[in-house]
Residue frames as a rotation matrix with the C-alpha (Angstrom) as fourth column:
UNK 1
0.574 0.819 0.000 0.00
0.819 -0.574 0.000 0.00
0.000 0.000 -1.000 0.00
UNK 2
-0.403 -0.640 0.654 1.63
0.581 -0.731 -0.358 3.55
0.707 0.236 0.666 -1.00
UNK 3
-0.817 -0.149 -0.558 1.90
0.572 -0.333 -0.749 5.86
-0.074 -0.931 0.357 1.41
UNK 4
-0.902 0.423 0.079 -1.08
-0.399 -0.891 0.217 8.30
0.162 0.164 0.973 -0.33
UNK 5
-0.587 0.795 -0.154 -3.59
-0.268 -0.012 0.963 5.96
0.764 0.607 0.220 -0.48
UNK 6
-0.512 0.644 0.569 -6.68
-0.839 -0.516 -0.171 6.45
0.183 -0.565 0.805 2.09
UNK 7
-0.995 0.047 -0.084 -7.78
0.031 0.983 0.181 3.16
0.091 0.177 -0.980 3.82
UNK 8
-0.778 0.605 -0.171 -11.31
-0.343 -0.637 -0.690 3.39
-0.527 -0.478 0.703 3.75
UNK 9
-0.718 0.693 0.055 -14.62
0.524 0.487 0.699 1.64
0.458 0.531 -0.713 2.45
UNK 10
-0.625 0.771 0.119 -18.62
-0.753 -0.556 -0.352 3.25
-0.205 -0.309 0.929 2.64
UNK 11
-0.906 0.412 0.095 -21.56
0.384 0.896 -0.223 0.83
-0.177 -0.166 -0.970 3.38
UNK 12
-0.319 0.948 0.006 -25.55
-0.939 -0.317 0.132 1.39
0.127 0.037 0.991 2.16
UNK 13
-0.968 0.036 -0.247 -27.74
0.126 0.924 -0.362 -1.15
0.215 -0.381 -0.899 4.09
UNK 14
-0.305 0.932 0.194 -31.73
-0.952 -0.295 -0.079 -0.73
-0.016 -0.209 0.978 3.79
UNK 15
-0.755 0.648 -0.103 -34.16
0.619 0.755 0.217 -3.74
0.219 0.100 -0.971 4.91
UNK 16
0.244 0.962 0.119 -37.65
0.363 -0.205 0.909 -3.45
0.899 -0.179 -0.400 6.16
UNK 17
0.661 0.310 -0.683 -36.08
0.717 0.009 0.697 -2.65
0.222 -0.951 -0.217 9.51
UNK 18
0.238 -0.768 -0.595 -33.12
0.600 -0.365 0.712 -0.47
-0.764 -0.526 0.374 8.81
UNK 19
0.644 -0.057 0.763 -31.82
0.657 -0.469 -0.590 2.21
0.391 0.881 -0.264 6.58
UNK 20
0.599 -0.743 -0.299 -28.38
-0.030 -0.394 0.918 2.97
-0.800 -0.541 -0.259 7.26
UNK 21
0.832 -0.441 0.337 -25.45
0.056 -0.537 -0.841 5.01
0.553 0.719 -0.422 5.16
UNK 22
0.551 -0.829 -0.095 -21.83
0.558 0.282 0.780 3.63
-0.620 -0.483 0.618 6.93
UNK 23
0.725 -0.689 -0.024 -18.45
0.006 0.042 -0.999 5.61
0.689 0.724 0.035 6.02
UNK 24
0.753 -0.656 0.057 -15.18
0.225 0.337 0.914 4.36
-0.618 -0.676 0.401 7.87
UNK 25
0.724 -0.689 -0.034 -11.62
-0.004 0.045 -0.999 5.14
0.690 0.723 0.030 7.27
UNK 26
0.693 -0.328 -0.643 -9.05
0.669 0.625 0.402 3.41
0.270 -0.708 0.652 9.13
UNK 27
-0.490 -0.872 0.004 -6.10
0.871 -0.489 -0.050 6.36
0.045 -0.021 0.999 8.66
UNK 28
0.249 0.507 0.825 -8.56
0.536 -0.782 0.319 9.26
0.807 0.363 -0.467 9.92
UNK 29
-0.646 -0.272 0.713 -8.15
-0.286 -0.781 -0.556 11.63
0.708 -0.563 0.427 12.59
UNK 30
-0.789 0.354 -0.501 -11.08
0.594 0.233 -0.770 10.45
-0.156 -0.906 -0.394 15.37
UNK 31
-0.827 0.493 -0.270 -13.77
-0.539 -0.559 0.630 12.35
0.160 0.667 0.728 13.42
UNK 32
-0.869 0.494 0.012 -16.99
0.306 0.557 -0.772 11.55
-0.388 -0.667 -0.636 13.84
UNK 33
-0.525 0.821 -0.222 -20.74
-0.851 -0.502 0.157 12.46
0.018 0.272 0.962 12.39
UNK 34
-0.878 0.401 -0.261 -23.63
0.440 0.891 -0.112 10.27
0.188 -0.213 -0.959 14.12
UNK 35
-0.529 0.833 -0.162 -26.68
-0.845 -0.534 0.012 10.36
-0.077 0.143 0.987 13.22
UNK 36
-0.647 0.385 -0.658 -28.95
0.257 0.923 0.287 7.44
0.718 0.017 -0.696 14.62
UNK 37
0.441 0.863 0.246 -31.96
-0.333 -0.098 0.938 6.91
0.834 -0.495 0.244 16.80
UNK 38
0.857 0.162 -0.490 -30.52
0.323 0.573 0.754 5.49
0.403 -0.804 0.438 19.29
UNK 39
0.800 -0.320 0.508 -28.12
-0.173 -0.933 -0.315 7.97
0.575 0.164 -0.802 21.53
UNK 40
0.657 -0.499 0.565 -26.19
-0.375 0.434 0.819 5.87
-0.654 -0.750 0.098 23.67
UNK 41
0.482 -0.466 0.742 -24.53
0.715 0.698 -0.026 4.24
-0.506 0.544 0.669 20.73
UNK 42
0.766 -0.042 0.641 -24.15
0.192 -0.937 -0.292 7.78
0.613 0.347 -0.710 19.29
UNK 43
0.540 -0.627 0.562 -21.79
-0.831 -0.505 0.235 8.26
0.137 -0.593 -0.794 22.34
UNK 44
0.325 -0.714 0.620 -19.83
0.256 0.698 0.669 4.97
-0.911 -0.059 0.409 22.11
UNK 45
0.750 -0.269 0.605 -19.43
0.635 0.036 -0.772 5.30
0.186 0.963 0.198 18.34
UNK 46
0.712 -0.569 0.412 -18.09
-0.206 -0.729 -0.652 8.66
0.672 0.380 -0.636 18.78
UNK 47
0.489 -0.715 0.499 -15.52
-0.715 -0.001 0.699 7.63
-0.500 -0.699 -0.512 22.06
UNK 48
0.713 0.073 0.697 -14.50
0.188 0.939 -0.289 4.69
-0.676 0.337 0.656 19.44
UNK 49
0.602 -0.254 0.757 -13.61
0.788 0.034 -0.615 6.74
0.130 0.967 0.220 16.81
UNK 50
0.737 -0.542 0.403 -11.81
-0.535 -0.833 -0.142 8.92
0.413 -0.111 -0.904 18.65
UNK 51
0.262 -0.648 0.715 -9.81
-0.804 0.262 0.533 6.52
-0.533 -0.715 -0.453 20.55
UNK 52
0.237 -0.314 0.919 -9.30
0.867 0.495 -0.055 4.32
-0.437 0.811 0.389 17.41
UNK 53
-0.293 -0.460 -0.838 -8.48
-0.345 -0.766 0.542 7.81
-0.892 0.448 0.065 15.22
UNK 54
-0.732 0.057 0.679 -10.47
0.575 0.587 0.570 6.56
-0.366 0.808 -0.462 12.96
UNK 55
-0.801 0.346 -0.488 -13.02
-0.383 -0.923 -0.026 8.77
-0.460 0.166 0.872 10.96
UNK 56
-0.842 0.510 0.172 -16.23
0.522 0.853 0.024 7.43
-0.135 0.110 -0.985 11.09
UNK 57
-0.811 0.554 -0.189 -19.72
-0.584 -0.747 0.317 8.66
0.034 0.368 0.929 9.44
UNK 58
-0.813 0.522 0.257 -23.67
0.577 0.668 0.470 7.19
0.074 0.531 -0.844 10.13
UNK 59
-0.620 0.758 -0.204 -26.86
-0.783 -0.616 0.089 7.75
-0.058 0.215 0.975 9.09
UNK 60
-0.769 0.351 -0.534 -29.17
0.205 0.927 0.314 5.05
0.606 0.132 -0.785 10.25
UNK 61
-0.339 0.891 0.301 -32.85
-0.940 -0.308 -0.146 4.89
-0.037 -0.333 0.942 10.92
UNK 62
-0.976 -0.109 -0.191 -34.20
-0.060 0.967 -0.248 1.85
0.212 -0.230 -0.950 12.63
UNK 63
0.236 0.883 -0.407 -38.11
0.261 0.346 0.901 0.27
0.936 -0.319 -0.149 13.68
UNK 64
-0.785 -0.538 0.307 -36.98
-0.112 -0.364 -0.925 1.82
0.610 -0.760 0.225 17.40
UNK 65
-0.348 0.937 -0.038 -40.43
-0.661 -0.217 0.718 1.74
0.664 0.275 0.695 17.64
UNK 66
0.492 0.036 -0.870 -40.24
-0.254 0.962 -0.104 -1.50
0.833 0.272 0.482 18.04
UNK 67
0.720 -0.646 -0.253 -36.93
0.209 -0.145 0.967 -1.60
-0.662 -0.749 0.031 20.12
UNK 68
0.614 -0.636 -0.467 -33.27
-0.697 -0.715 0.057 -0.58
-0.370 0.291 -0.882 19.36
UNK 69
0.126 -0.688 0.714 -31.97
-0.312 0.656 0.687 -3.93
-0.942 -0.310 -0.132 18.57
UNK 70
0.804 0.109 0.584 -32.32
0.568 0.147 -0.810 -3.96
-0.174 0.983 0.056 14.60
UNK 71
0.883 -0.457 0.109 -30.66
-0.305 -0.735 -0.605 -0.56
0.357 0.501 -0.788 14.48
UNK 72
0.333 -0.927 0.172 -27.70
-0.857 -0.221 0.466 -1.49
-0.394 -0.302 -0.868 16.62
UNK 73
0.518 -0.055 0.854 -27.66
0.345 0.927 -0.149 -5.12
-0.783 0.371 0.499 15.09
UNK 74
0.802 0.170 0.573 -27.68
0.597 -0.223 -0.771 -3.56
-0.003 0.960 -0.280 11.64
UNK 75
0.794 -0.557 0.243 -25.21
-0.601 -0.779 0.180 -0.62
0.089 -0.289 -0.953 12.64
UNK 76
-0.027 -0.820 0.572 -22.27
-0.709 0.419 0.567 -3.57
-0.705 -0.390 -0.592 13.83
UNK 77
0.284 -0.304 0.909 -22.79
0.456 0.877 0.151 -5.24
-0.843 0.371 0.388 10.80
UNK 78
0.921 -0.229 0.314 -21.97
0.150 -0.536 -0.831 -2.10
0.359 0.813 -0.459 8.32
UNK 79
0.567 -0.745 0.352 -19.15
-0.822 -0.537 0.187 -1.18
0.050 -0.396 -0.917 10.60
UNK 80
0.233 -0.545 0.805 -17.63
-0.018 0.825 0.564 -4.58
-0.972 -0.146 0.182 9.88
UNK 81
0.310 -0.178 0.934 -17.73
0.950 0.038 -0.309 -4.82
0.020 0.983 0.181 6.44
UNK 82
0.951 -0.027 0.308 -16.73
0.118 -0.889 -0.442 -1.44
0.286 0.457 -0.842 6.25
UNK 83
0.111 -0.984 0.138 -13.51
-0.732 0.013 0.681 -2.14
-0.673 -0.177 -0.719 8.13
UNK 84
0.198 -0.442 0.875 -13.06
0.357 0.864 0.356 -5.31
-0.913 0.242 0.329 6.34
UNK 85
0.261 -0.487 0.833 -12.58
0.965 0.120 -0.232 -3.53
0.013 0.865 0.502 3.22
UNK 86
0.890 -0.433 0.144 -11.07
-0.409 -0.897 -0.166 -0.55
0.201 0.088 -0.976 4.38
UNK 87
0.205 -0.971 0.121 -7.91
-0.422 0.024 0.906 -2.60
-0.883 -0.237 -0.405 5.82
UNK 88
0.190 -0.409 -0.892 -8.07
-0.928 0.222 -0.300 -4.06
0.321 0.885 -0.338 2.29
UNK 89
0.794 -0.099 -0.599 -5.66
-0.313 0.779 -0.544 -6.85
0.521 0.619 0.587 1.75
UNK 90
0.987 -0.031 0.155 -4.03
-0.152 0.078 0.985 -6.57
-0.043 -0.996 0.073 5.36
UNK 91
0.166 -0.950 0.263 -0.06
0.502 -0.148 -0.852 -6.06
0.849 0.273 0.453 3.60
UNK 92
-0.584 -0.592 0.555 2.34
0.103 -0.732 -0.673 -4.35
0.805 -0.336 0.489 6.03
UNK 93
0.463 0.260 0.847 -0.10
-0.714 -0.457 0.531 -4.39
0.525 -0.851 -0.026 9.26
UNK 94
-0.351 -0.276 0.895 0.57
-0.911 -0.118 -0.394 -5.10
0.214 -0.954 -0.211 12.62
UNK 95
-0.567 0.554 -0.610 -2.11
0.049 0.761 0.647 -7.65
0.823 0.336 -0.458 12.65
UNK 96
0.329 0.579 -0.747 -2.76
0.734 0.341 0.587 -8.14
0.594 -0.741 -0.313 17.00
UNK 97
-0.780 -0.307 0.545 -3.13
-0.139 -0.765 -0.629 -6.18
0.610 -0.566 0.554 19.74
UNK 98
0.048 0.999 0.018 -4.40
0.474 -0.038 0.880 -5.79
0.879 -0.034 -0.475 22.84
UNK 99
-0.525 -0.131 0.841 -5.36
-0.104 -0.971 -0.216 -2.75
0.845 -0.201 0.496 24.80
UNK 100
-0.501 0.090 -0.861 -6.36
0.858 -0.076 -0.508 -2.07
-0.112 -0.993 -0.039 28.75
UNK 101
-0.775 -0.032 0.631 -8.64
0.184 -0.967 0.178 0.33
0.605 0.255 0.755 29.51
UNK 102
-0.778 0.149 -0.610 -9.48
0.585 -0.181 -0.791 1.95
-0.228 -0.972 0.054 32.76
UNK 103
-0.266 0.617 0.740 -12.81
0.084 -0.750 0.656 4.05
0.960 0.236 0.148 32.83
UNK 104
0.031 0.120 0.992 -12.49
-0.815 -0.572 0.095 5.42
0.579 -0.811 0.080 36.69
UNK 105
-0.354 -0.264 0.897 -13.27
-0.760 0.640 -0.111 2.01
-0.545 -0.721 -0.428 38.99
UNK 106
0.955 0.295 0.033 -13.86
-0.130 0.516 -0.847 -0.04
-0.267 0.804 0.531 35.29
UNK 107
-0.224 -0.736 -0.638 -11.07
-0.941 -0.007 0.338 -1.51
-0.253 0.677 -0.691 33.27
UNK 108
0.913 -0.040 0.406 -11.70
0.340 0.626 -0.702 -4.01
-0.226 0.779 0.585 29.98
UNK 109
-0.347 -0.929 0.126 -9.61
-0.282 0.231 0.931 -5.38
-0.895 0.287 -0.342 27.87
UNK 110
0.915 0.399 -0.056 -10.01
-0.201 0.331 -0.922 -6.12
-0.349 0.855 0.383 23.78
UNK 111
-0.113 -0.946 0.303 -7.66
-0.143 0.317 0.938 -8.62
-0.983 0.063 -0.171 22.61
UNK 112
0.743 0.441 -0.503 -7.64
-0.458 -0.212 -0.863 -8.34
-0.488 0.872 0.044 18.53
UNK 113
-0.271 -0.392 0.879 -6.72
0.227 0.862 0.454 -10.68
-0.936 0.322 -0.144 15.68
UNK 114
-0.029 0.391 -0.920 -7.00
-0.816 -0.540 -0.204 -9.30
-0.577 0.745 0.335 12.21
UNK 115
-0.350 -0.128 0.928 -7.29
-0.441 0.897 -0.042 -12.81
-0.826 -0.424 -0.371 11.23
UNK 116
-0.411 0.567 -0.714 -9.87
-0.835 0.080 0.545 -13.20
0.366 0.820 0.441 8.26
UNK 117
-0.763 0.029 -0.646 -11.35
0.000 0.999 0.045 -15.65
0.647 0.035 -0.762 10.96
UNK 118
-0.037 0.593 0.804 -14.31
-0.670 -0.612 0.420 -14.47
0.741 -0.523 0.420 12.88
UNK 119
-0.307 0.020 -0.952 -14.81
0.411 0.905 -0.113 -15.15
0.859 -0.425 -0.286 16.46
UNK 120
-0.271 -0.197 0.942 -15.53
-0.562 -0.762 -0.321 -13.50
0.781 -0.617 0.096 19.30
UNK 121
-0.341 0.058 -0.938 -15.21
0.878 0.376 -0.296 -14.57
0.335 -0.925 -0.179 23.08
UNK 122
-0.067 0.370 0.927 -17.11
-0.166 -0.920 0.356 -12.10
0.984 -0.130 0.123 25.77
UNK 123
-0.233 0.103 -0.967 -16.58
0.863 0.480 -0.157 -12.17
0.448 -0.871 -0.201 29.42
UNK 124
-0.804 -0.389 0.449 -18.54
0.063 -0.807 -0.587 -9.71
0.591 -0.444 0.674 30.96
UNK 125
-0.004 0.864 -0.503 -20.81
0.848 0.270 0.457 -9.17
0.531 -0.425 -0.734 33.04
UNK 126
-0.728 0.037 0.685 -23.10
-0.058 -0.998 -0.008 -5.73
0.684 -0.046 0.728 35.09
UNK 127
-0.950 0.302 -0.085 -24.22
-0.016 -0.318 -0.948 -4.08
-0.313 -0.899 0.306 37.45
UNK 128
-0.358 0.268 -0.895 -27.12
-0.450 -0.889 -0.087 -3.18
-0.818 0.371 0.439 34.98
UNK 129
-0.322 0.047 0.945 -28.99
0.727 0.652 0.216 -4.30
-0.606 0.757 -0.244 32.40
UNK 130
0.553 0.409 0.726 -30.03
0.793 -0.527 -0.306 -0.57
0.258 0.745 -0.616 31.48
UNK 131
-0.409 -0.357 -0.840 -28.32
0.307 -0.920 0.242 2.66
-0.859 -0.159 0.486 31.23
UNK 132
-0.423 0.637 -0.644 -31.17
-0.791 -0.607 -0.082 5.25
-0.443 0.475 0.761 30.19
UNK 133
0.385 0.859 -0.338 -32.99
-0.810 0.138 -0.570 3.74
-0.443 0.493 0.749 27.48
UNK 134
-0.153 -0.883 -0.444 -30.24
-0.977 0.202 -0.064 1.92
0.146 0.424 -0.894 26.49
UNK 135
1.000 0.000 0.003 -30.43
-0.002 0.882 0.472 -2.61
-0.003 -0.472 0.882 26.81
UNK 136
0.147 -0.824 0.547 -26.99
-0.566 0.384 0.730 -3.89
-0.811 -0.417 -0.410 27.98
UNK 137
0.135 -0.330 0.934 -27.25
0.303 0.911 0.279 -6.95
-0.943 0.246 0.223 26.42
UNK 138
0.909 0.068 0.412 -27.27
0.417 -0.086 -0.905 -5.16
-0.026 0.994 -0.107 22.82
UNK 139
0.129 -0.946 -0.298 -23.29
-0.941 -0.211 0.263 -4.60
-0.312 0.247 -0.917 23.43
UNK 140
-0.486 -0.548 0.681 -22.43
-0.040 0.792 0.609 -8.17
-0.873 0.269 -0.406 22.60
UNK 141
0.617 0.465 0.635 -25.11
0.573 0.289 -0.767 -8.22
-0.540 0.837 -0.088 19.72
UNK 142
0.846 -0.397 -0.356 -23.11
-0.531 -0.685 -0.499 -4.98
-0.045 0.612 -0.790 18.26
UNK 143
0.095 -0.979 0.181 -19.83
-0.886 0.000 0.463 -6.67
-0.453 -0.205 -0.867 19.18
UNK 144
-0.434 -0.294 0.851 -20.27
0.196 0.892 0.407 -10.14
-0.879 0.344 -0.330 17.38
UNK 145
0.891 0.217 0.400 -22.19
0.413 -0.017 -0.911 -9.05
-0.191 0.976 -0.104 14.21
UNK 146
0.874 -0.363 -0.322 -18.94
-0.469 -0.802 -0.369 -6.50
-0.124 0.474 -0.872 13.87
UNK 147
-0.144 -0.523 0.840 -16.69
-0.404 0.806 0.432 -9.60
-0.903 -0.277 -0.327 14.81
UNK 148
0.188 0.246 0.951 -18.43
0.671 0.675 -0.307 -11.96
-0.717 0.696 -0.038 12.49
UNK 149
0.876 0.278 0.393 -18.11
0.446 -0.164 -0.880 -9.15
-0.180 0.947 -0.268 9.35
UNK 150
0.674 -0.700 -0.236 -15.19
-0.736 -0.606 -0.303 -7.62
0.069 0.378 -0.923 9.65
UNK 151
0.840 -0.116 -0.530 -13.82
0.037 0.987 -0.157 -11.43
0.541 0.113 0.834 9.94
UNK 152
-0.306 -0.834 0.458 -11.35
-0.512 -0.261 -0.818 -10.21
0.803 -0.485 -0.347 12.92
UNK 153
0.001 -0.112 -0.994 -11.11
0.802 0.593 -0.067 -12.74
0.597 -0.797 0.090 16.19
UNK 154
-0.236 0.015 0.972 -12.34
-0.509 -0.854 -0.110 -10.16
0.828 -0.521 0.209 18.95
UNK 155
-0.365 -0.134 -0.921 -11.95
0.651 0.670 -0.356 -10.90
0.665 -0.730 -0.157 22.64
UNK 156
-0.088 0.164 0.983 -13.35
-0.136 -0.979 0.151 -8.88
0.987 -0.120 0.109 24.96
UNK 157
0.180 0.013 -0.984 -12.98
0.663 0.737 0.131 -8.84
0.726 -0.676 0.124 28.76
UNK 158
0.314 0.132 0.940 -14.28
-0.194 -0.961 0.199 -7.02
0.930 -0.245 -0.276 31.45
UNK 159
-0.544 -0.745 -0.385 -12.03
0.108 0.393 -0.913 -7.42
0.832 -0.539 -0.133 34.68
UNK 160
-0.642 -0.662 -0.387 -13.56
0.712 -0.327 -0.621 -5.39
0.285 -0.674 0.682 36.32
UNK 161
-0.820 0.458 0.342 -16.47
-0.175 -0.771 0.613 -2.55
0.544 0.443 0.712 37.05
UNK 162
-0.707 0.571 -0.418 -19.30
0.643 0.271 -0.717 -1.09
-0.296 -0.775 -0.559 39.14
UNK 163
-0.082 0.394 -0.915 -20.82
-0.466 -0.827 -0.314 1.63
-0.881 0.401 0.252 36.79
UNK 164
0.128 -0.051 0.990 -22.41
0.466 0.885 -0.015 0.08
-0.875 0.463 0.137 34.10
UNK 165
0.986 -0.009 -0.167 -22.19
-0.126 -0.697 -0.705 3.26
-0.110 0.717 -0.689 31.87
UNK 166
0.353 -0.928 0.118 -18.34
-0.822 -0.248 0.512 3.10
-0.446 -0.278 -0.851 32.83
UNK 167
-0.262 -0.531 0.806 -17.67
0.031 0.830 0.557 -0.60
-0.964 0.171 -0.201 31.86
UNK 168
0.657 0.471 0.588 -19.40
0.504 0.306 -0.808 -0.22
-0.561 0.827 -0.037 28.41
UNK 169
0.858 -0.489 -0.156 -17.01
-0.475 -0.872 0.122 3.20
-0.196 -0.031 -0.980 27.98
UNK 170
0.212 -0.971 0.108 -14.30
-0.813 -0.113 0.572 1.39
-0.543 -0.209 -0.813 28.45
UNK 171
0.095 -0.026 0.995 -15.20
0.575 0.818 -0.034 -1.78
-0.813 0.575 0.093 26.35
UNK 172
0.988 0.151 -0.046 -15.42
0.056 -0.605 -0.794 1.01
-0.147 0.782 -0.606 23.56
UNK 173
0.638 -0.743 0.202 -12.48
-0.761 -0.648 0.022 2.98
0.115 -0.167 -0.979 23.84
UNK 174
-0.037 -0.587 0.809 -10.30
-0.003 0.809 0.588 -0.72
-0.999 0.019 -0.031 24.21
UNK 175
0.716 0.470 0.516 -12.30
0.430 0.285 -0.856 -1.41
-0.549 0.835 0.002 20.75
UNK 176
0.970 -0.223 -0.095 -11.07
-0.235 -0.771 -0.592 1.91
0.059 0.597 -0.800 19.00
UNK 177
0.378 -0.925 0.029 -7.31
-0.921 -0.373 0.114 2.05
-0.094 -0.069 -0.993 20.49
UNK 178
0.000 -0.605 0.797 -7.13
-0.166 0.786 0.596 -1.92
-0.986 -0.132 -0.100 19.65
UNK 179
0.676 0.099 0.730 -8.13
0.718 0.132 -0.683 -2.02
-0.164 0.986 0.019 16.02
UNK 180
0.820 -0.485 -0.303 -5.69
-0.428 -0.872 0.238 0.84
-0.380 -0.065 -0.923 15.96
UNK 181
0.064 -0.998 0.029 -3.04
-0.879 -0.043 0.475 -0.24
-0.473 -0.056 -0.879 16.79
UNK 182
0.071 -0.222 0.972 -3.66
0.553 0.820 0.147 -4.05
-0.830 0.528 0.181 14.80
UNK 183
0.736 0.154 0.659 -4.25
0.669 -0.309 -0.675 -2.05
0.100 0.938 -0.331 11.32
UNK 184
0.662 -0.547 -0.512 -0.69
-0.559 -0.816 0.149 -0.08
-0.499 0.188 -0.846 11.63
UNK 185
0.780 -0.551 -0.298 1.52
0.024 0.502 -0.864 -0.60
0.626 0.667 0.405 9.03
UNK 186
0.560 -0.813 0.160 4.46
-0.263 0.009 0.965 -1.69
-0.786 -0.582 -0.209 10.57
UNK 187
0.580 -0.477 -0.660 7.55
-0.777 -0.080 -0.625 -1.13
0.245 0.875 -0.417 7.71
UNK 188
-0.559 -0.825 0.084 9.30
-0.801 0.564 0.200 -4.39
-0.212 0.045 -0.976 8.58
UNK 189
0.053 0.796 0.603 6.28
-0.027 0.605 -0.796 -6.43
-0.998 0.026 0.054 7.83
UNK 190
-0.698 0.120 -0.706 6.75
-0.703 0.074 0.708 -7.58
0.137 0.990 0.033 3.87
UNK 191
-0.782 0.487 -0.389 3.62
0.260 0.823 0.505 -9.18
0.566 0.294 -0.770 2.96
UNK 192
0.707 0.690 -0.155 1.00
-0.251 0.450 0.857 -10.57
0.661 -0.567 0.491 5.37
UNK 193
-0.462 -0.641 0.614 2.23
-0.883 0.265 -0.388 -10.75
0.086 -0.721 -0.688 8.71
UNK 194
0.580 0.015 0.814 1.34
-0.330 0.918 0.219 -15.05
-0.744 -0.396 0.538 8.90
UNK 195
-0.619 -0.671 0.408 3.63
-0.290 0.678 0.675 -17.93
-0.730 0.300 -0.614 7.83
UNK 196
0.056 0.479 0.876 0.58
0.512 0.740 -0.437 -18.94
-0.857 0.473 -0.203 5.43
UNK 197
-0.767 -0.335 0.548 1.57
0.638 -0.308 0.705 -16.33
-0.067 0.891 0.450 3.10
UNK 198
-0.298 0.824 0.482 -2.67
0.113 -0.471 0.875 -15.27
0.948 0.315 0.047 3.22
UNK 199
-0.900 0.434 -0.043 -5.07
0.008 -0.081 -0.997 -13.54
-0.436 -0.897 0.069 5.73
């Protein structure tokens, strides 16, 4: 990959339950523009993309009506595919990483595998099953659809944590500052960083 070109990929995703307009670039600045029904996620996205520097753009209307679990489903499966083809063809990265993060008397961990194998492990567990309007349990739905599409092995693990707004915070913000740091080119890397030659 030359040094000009801009990793990045844009997602359009309309069913009967969703209608959502994804743009992601992996080399951005921590940018942000959210624009969804559902405002808690609105404030992870945006603590993501800042703490991943990544420059991230939706527009997604959802059956909310209903509940929020289409839109945020639907939302963690554009933001996979949209990383999977923004890192492209995964030359010259890093590949793994994984990042701590404290959020006051909270600290997760996200252990990342750019992998082209999906998986995802979750140990966590709250105080909480709401914060505001918000369900809990629709962090792991966001976190394995985005697992399963961006085809990256994602651990997550919360040590720790008595604020359930805090532990989610900090499951973010791991997210952002671990895909980071797997998707840097690192100039001694020739190739694909695995012995199979492919990722």
């Amino acid at each position: 990959m030359s040094e000009k070109e801009i990793r990045s990929a844009s997602i359009e995703r309309k069913t009967n339950e969703t209608d959502i307009k994804l743009t992601f670039a992996v080399d951005g600045s921590g940018k942000s523009k959210l624009e969804t029904d559902v405002p808690f996620l609105n404030h992870m996205l945006d603590l993501f993309a800042q703490h991943g520097q990544f420059d991230l753009q939706v527009d997604a209307k959802g059956d909310i009506e209903i509940d929020d679990h289409h839109t945020v489903e639907d939302i963690g499966i554009c933001l996979g595919d949209a990383f999977r083809k923004a890192v492209g063809d995964k030359r010259g990265i890093k590949r793994y990483a994984s990042v701590f993060v404290p959020m006051d008397e909270a600290l997760a961990q996200v252990v990342v595998d750019i992998s082209n194998r999906p998986h995802f492990e979750y140990r966590a567990e709250y105080p909480s099953q709401q914060v505001g309007s918000f369900t809990v349990e629709l962090v792991q739905e966001f976190l394995w659809k985005l697992a399963l599409e961006a085809r990256i092995t994602l651990h997550v693990i919360v040590h720790y944590g008595q604020n359930t707004h805090h532990i989610i915070e900090a499951v973010f913000k791991a997210l952002g500052r671990a895909l980071d740091e797997a998707t840097i080119i690192d100039p001694r890397v020739q190739g694909v960083p695995s012995t199979k030659g492919v990722l």
